[in-house]
C-alpha positions in Angstrom: 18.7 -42.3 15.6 19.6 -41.1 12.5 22.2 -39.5 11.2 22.2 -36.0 10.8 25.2 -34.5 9.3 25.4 -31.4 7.9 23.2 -30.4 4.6 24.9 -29.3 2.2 24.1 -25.7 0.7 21.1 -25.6 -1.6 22.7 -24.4 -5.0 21.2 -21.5 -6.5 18.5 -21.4 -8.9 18.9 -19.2 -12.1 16.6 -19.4 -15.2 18.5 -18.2 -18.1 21.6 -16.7 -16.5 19.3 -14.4 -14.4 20.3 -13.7 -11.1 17.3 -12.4 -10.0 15.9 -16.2 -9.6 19.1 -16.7 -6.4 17.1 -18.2 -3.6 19.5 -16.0 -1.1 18.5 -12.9 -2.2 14.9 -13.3 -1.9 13.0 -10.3 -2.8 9.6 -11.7 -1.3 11.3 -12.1 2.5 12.1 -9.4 4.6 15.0 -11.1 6.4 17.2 -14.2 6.0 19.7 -16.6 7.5 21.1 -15.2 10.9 17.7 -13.2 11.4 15.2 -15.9 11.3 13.7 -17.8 14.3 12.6 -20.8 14.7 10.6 -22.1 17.8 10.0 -26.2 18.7 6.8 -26.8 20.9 7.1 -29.9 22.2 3.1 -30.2 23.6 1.1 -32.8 25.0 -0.8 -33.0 22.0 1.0 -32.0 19.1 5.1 -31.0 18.2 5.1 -28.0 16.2 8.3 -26.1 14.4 7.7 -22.5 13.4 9.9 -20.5 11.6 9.7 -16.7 11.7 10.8 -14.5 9.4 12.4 -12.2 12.0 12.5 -11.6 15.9 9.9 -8.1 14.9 6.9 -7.1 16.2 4.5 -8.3 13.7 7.0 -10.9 12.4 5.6 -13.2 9.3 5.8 -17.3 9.0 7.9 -18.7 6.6 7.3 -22.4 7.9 4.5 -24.1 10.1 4.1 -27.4 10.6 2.9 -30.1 13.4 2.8 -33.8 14.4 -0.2 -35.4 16.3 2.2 -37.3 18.6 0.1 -37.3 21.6 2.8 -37.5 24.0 0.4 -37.1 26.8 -2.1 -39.4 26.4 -1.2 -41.2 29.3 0.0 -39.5 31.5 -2.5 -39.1 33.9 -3.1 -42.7 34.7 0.3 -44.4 34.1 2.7 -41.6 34.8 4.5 -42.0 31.5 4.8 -41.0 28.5 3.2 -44.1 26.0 6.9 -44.9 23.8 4.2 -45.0 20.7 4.2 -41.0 21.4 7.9 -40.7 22.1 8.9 -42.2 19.0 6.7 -40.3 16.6 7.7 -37.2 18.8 11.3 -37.7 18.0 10.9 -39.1 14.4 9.0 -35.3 14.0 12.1 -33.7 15.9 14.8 -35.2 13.6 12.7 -33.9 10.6 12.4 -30.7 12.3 16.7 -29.9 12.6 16.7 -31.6 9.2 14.1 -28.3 7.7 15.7 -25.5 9.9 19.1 -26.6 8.3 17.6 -26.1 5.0 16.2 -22.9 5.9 19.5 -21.4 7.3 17.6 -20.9 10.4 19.4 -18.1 12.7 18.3 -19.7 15.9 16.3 -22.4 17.3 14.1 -22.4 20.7 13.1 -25.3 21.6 10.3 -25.6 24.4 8.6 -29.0 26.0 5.2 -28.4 28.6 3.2 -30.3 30.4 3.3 -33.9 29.2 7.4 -34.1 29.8 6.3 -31.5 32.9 4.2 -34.5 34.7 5.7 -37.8 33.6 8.6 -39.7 35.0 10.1 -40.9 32.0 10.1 -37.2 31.2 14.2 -36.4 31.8 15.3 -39.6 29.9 12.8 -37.9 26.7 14.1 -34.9 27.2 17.6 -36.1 27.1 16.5 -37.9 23.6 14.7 -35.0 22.3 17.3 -32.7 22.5 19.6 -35.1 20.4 17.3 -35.2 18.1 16.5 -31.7 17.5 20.1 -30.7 18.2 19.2 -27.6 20.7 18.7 -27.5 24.6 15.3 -28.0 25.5 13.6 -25.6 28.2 10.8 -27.2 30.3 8.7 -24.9 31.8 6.5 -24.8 34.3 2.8 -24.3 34.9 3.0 -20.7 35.8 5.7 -20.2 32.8 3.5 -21.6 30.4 0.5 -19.1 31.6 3.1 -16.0 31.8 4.1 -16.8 28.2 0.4 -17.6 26.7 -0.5 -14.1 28.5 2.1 -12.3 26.6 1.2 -14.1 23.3 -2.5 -12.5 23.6 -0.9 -9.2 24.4 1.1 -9.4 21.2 -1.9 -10.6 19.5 -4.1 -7.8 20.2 -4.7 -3.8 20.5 -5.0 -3.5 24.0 -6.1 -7.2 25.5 -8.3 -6.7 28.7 -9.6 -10.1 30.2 -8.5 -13.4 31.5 -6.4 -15.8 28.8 -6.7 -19.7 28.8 -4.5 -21.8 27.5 -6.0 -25.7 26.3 -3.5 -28.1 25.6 -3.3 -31.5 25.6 -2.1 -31.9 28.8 -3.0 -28.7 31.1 -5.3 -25.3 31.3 -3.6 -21.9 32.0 -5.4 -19.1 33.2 -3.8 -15.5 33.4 -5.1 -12.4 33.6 -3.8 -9.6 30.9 -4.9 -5.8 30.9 -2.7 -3.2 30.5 0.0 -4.6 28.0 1.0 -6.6 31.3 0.2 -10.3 32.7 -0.9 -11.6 36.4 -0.4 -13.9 38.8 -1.1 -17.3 36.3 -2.3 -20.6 37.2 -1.9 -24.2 35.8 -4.3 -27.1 36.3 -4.2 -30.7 34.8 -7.2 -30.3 32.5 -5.9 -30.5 29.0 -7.8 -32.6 26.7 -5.6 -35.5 26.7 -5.4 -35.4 30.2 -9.0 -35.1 31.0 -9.7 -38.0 28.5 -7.3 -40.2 30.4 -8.8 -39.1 33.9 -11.9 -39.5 33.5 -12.1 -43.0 31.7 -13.6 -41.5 28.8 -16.9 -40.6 30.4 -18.1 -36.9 30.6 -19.7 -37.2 33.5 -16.7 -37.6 35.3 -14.7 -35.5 33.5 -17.6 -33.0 34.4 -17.1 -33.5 38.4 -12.9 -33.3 37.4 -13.3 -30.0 35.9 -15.4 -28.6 39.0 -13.2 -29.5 40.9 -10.2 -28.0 39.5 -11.7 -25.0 38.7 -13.6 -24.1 42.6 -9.9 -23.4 43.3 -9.0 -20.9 41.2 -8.6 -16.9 41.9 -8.3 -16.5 37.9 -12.0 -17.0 37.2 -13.1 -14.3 39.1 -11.0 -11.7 37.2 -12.9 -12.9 34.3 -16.2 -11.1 35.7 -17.7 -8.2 32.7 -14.4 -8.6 30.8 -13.0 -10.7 27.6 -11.8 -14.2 27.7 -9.0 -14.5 25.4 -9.4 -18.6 24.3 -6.2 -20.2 23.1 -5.0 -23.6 21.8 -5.9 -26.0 19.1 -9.1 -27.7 20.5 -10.4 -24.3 21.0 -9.7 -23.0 17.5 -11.4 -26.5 16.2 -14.3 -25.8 18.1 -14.8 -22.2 16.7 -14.6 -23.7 12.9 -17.6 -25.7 14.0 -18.8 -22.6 15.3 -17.8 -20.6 11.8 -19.7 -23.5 9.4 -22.9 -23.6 11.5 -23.9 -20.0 11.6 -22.2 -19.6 7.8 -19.4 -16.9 9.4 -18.3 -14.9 6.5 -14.6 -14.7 7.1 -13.0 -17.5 7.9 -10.2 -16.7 10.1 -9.9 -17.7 13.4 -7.7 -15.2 15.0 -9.9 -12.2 17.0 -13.1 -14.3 16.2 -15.2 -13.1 18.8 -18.7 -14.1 20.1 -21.0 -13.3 23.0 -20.5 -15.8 25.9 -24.3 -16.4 26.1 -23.8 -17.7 22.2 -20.9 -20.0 23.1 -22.3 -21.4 26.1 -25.2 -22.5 23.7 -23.3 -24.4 21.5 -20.5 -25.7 23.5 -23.5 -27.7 24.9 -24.4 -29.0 21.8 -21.1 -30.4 21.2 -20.9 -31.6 24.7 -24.5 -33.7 24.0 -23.8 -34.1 19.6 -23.1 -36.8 17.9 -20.0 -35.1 16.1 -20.0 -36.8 13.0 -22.9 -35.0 11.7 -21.7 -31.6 12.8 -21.3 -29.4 9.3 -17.5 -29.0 8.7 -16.4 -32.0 11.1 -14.2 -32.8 8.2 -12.0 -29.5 8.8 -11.0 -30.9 12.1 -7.8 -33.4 12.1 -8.9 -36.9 13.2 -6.9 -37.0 15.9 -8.4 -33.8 17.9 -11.9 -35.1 17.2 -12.0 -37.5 20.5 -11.2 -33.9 22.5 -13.5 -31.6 21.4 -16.4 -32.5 23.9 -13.8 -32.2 27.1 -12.3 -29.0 25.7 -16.3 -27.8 25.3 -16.9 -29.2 28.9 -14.1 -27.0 30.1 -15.3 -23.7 28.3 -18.9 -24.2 29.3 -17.8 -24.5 33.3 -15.4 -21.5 32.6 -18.0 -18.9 31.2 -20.5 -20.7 33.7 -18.4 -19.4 36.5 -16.1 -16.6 35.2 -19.3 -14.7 33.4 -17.0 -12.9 31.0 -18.5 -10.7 28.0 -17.2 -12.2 25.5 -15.0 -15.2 24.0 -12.2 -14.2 21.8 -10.5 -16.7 19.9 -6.2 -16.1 19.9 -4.3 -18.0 17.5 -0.9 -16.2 19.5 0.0 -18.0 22.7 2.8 -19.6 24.4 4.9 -19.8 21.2 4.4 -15.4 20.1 4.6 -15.4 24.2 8.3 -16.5 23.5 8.8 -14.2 20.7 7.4 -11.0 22.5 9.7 -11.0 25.3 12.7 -11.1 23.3 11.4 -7.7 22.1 12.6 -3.9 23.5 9.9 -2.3 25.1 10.2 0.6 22.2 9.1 -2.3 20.0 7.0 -4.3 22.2 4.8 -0.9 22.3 4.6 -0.8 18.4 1.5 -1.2 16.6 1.4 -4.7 15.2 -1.1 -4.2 12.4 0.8 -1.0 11.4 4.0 -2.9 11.4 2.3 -5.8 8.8 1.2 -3.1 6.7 4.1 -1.5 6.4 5.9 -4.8 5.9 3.3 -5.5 3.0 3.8 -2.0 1.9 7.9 -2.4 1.3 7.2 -5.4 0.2 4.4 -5.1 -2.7 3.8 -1.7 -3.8 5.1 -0.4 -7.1 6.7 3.0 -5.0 6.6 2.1 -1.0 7.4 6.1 -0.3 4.0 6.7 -2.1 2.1 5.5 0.9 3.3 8.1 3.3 1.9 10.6 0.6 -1.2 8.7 0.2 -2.0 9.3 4.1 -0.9 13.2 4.2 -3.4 13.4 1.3 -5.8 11.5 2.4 -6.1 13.1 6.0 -6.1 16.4 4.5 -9.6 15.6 2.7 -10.9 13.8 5.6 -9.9 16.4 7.9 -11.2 19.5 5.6 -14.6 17.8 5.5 -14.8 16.9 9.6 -14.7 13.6 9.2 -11.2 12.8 10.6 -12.4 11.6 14.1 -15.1 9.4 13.0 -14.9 5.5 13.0 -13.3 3.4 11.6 -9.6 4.4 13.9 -7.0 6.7 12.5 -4.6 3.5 12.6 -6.8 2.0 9.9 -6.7 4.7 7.9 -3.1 5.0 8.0 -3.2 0.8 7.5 -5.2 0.9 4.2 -3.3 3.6 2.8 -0.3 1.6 3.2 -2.2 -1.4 1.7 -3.4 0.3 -1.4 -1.2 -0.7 -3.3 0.1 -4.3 -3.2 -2.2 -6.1 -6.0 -1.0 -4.3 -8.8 0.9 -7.3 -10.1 -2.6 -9.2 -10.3 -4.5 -8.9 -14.0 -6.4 -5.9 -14.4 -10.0 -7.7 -14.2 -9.3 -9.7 -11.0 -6.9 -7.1 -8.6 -9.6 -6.0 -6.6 -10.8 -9.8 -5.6 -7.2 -10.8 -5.3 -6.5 -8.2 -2.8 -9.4 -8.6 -0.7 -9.0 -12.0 -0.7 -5.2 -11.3 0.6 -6.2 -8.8 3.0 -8.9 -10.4 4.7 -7.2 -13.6 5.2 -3.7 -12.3 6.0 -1.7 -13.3 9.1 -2.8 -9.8 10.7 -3.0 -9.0 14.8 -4.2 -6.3 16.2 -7.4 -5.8 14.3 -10.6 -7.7 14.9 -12.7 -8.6 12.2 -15.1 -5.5 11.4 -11.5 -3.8 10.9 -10.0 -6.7 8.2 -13.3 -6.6 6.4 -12.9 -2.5 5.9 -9.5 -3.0 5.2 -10.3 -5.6 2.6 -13.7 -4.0 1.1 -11.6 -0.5 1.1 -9.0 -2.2 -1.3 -11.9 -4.7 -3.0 -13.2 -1.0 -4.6 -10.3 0.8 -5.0 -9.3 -1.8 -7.8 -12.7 -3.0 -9.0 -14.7 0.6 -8.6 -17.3 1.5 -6.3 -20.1 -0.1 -7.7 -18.6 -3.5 -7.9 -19.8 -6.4 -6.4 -19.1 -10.6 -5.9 -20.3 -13.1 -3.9 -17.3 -12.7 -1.3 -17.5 -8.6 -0.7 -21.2 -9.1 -0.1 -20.3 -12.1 2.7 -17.5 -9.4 4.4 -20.6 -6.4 3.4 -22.4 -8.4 6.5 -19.6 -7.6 9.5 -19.8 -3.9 8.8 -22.2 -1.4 10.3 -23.1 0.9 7.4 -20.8 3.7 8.7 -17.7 1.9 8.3 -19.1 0.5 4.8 -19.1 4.2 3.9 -16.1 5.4 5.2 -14.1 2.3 3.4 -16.4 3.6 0.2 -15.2 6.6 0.9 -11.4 5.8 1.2 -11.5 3.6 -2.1 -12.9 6.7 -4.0 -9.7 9.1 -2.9 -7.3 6.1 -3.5 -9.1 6.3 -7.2 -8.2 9.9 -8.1 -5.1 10.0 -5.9 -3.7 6.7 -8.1 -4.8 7.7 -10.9 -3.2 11.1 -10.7 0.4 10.3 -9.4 0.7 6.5 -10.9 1.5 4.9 -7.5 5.0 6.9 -7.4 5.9 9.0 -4.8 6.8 13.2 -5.8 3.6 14.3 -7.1 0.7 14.0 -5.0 2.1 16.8 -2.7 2.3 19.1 -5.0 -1.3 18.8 -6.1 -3.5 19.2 -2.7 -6.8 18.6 -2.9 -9.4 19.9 0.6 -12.6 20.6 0.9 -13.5 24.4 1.2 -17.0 25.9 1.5 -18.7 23.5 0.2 -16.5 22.5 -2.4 -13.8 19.9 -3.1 -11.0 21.2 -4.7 -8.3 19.6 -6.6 -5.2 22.2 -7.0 -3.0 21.4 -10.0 -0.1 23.5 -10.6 0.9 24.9 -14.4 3.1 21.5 -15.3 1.1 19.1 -14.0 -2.3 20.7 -15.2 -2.6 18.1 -18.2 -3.4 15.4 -15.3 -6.5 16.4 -15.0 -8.1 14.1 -17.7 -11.9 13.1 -18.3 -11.4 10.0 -16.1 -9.6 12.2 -13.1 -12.8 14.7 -13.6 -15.1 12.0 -13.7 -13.4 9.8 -10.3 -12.5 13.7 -8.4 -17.3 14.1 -9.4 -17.4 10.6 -7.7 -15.6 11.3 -4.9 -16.9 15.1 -4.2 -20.8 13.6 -4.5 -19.6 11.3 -1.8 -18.9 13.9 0.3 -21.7 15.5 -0.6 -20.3 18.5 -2.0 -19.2 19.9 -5.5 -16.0 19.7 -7.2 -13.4 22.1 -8.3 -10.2 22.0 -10.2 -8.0 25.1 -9.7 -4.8 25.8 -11.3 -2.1 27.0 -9.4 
């Protein structure tokens, strides 16, 4: 093994003296050093390190990365794990402790499933693994696994309702969620690697394994009318496919959602394809390939027999799972999309207490003109307010494509995709104006129902006056109110600040009073 003393302390980088440039202060992070956590999955498939930027509720990464090692790729049929796997396992270990130690990494948890779980040769592994990574390892059982990928959904989304199943190489969980609580769970040997090994290679036969695993389980029947939360990396490669064929406009995989009628239909077709000339085959790593037609077999026999409403892909599981209990139940109750904004927020705006203005301001309109409980959610509102402001940095020509292109592709839970592309298209014409167009707003144009294309319309058009009267900085927009009164919108300036009100204020306050479908006013206080 190698050997891994102590790194020594990265020295500071300065550009001309400045000490602005100190990689310890770091004004683009949120936390550092003792704060930050760093979590080791040792799968059957894969060994993955992920750093967090903070134990939070809506905590960012700093650091993904994964090895294919395939630890249990032969388990099923020789009991042991292949020392191929073991070696490229710990060779991605010692790399790991080697990164966290030049990250100043506050913690490390460190987590092995189902492939040490099931093989002999497992302790004596384990016992190498945690030499290597420098941390105990936990190795938790079946139900542990499904009690943590349950939370990871919960953490994921507003309000999860359904069954969650787990994929990995090795074994399937199932566990019901609803509630911001998990069920009983269940684990079964029908990972991909695992079915691959069982079954000889031959579908068929995996076909008759999976039936046969499945006829036992209680899970499937809470699945019945409700959403199936789908989690794991053969999963999330199979919904790419999905994305490419049917040209998906926003290509995030996290609260993907599709009918289960649609996904039965084309789980099929990867079951009977010839992958290779699948469109976007090429986004899908080489070694997860060989699984994709078992982890389609399983999903098919699931929605066969479970008949949910809908499949949801989760890119949270075991590994948030860990995260989320670690939380109070004050902040496990938090909004996690609110939380991400305000993080982007603090972290991007020219004048973070402007945002809290912004939404007092905005309500007030939307609320004078009846329009405050209509779609989309109060909690977007409040979101896009306190996203208004974070592409300022960007040239003048391109802000508003930079920031959609930020917000539709961020690392955000809790929304599903009709809410990131109003977020997105909200900020898109806020920046750009409200006649803009490209090629990418019209693709994101396509998930929203023409309400909530007018509504973020209408949001981009009060960001327009309301930035362009108070300059982003907080103080001012309070003391010029602006509500919507018989029929009117008006706009009320007091003495000082009356010189505010300049052609391009009048000409954005016209804009936004015709989309409300009134006139405007200006009245000096």
């Amino acid at each position: 093994m190698a050997n891994l003393s102590p790194i020594p302390a990265l020295a500071p980088s300065r550009a001309a003296g400045d000490a602005r440039s100190d990689a310890r202060t770091a004004p683009g992070r949120l936390g550092l050093g003792a704060g930050t956590l760093a979590i080791v999955d040792i799968g059957s498939n894969s060994v993955r390190l992920v750093v967090y930027e903070m134990v939070a509720r809506a905590p960012a990464q700093v650091f993904n990365e994964k090895e294919m090692a395939g630890l249990g790729r032969q388990v099923a049929t020789t009991g042991r794990l292949a020392p191929d796997a073991i070696e490229k396992a710990i060779g991605a270990l010692v790399r790991f402790r080697i990164l966290c130690e030049a990250m100043n990494v506050g913690e490390i948890r460190v987590i092995a499933t189902a492939a040490a779980r099931y093989a002999s040769n497992g302790p004596e592994f384990i016992a190498r693994a945690e030499a290597a990574i420098g941390q105990p390892i936990e190795l938790i059982s079946g139900d542990r696994e499904a009690e943590l990928s349950g939370l990871g959904v919960i953490s994921g989304f507003d309000n999860p309702d359904g069954v969650v199943g787990d994929l990995g190489g090795g074994s399937l969980e199932l566990i019901p969620v609803g509630r911001g609580r998990v069920g009983e769970g269940a684990s079964v040997p029908l990972g991909g690697l695992a079915l691959l090994d069982r079954s000889k290679n031959s579908l068929r036969l995996a076909e008759k394994i999976v039936k046969d695993e499945l006829d036992r389980l209680p899970q499937i029947d809470a699945m019945k009318g409700r959403d199936f939360y789908a989690v794991g990396g053969t999963w999330r490669a199979l919904a790419t496919l999905h994305q490419h064929q049917v040209r998906y406009p926003l290509n995030v995989m996290h609260g993907y959602t599709l009918p289960a009628k649609d996904v039965a239909d084309f789980v099929k077709l990867v079951e009977r394809a010839d992958l290779t000339g699948l469109p976007a085959i090429d986004a899908v790593s080489s070694a997860r390939r060989p699984l994709l037609a078992y982890g389609a077999l399983v999903l098919d026999e699931l929605i066969k027999r479970g008949k949910p409403r809908a499949v949801i892909i989760s890119a949270q599981g075991v590994r948030e799972g860990l995260l989320h209990e670690q939380l109070s139940e004050e902040e496990r109750a938090a909004d996690p999309l609110l939380r991400a904004a305000r993080d982007y927020n603090h972290l991007r705006a020219r004048d973070p207490r402007h945002a809290a203005e912004l939404i007092a301001w905005s309500r007030a309109i939307l609320e004078t003109a009846g329009l405050a409980g209509d779609e989309p959610s109060p909690r977007l509102i409040e979101s896009v307010c306190l996203l208004s402001d974070i592409g300022w940095r960007a040239h003048p020509d391109y802000r508003g494509e930079q920031s959609m292109n930020v917000i539709a592709h961020a690392y955000f839970t809790g929304i599903d995709h009709v809410g990131r592309a109003f977020l997105a298209l909200a900020i898109f014409h806020r920046y750009a104006g409200l006649k803009a167009d490209s090629p990418a707003a019209n693709a994101l144009r396509a998930l929203l129902p023409t309400p909530i294309l007018d509504r973020a319309l209408l949001l981009a058009a009060i960001f327009r006056v309301a930035y362009l009267l108070s300059a982003g900085m907080a103080g001012l927009l309070p003391r010029m109110p602006a509500t919507c009164v018989d029929g009117r919108l008006i706009l009320r300036l007091p003495e000082d600040l009356g010189p505010l009100a300049s052609e391009r204020v009048i000409g954005r306050l016209k804009q936004l009073a015709k989309l409300l479908g009134r006139d405007y006013e200006i009245a000096r206080l």
